[in-house]
N, C-alpha and C positions, 0 to 999 in steps of 0.2 A: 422431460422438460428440455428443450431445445436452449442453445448458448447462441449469442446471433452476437456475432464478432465483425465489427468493421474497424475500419482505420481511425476512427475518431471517437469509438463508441462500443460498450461490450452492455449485453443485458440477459438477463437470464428468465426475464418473464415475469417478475418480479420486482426487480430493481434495477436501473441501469446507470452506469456510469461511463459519461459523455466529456470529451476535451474541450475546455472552454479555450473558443477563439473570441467573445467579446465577456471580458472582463465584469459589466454593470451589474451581472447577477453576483458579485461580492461583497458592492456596495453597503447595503445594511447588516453585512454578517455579523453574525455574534455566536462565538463558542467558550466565552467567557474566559477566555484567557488573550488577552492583549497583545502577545506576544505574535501568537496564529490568527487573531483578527488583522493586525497591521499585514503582514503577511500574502494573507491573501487578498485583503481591499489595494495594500501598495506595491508590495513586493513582486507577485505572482506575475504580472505582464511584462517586468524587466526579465525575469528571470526564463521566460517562454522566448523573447527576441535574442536574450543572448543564447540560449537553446542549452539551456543549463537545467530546466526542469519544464516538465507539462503539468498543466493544473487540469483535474477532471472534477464533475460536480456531480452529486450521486442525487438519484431520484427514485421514489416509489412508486410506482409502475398501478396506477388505477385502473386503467382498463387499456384499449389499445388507442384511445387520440388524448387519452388525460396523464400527467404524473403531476405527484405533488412532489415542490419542492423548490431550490435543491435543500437537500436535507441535511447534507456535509460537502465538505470539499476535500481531495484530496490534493497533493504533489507528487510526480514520481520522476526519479533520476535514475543515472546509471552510477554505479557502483561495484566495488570490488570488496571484496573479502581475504586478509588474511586469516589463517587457523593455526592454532599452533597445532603441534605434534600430536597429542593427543586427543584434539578435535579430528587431527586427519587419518590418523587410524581410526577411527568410530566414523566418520561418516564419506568417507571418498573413496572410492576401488582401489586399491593398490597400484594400480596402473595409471592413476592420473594423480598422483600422492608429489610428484615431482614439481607440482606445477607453484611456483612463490604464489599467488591468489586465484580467487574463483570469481567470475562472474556473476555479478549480481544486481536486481534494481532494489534502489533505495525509495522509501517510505517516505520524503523528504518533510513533508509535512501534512497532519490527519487532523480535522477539526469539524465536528458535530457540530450542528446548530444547539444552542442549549436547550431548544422546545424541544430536542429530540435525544437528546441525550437518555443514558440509561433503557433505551429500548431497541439494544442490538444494531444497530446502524452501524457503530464504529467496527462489532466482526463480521458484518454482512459486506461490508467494502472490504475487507483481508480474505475474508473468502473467496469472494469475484477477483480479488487482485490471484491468488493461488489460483483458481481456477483459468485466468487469462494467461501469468505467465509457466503454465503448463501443458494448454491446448492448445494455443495460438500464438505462443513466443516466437519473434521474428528473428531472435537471436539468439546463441546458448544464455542461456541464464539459470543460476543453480540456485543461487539464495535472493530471499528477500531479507532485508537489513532495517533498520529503523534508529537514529540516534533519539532514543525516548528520554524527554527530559524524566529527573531522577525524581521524581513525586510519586509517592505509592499506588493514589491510582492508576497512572500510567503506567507503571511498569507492571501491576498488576494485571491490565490489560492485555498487554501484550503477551504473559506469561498465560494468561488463561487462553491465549491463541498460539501456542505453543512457540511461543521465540523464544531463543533461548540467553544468555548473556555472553558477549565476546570474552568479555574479559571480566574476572572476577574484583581487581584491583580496582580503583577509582572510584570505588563509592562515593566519593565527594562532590565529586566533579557536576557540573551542571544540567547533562546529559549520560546516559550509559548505552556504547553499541549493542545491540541486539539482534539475534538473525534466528531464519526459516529458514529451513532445509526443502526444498521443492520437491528434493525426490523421496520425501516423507509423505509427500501429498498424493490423496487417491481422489481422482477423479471421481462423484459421485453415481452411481450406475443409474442407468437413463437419460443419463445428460450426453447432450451429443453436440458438437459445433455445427456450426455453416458459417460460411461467408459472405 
């Protein structure tokens, strides 16, 4: 199954997710959380001008002139990663152990349509996101990050896609950081890029 990677746009045959340069497909969004509806209908085109995040909108791929959708939206920024000590023994080479943070894109904001909710959407966009930033990263990037507000389904989510928690402390708090380790990730066999 071919991976067809451009600048604006990754798809795996399947599903693709596209960088929104007009905004109107936000409009009516609903992912039942008002927080990531406001978001993405107000927030997401300030935040694309001031070039602080890119908003993509995920599709299911019906045939090759139809997709339905979009069916979620994401956010994605850049980000860094500190690790304490013994995250950097357990997951960095010894040779790059010196470094104060790691390279990383942030998750900045993930939101399912609720018609589509609970039917794999939400790890089928972490998947394509791992898959893109390890075939076709245009820059080093080691982890993917996510501040997942602290709601059990959410965190549950992300834990069933293997992120792991920064930091133990801070249960309270209103978000908790979370990260993926990239060079955890294996590319799955037959899948091959183009550009």
């Amino acid at each position: 199954m071919p991976l067809l990677c451009q600048r604006s746009s990754i798809s795996d045959n399947l599903f693709e997710l596209v960088k929104l340069t007009d905004f109107s497909a936000t409009a009516d969004f609903d992912c039942e959380d008002p927080d990531l509806n406001d978001f993405f209908q107000s927030d997401a085109p300030n935040y694309k001008s001031q070039l602080l995040a890119e908003t993509y909108a995920f599709y299911l791929l019906k045939d090759k002139k139809k997709k339905i959708g979009p069916l979620a939206f994401v956010a994605l920024a850049n980000d860094v990663i500190k690790l304490s000590g013994s995250q950097k023994e357990r997951l960095i080479h010894k040779d790059k152990r010196y470094l104060k943070v790691y390279p990383a894109v942030k998750i900045a904001r993930l939101g399912v349509n609720k018609r589509f909710k609970r039917k794999g959407v939400g790890t089928s966009i972490v998947n394509l996101l791992k898959v893109l930033f390890t075939t076709e990263n245009r820059t080093g990037c080691r982890f993917v990050t996510v501040d997942a507000y602290n709601k059990e389904p959410v965190l549950a989510f992300y834990e069933k896609n293997e992120f792991e928690f920064l930091r133990e402390r801070g249960s309270k708090q209103r978000t908790r950081i979370m990260f993926y380790d990239l060079k955890r990730f294996e590319v799955p066999k037959g899948l091959r890029t183009s550009t």
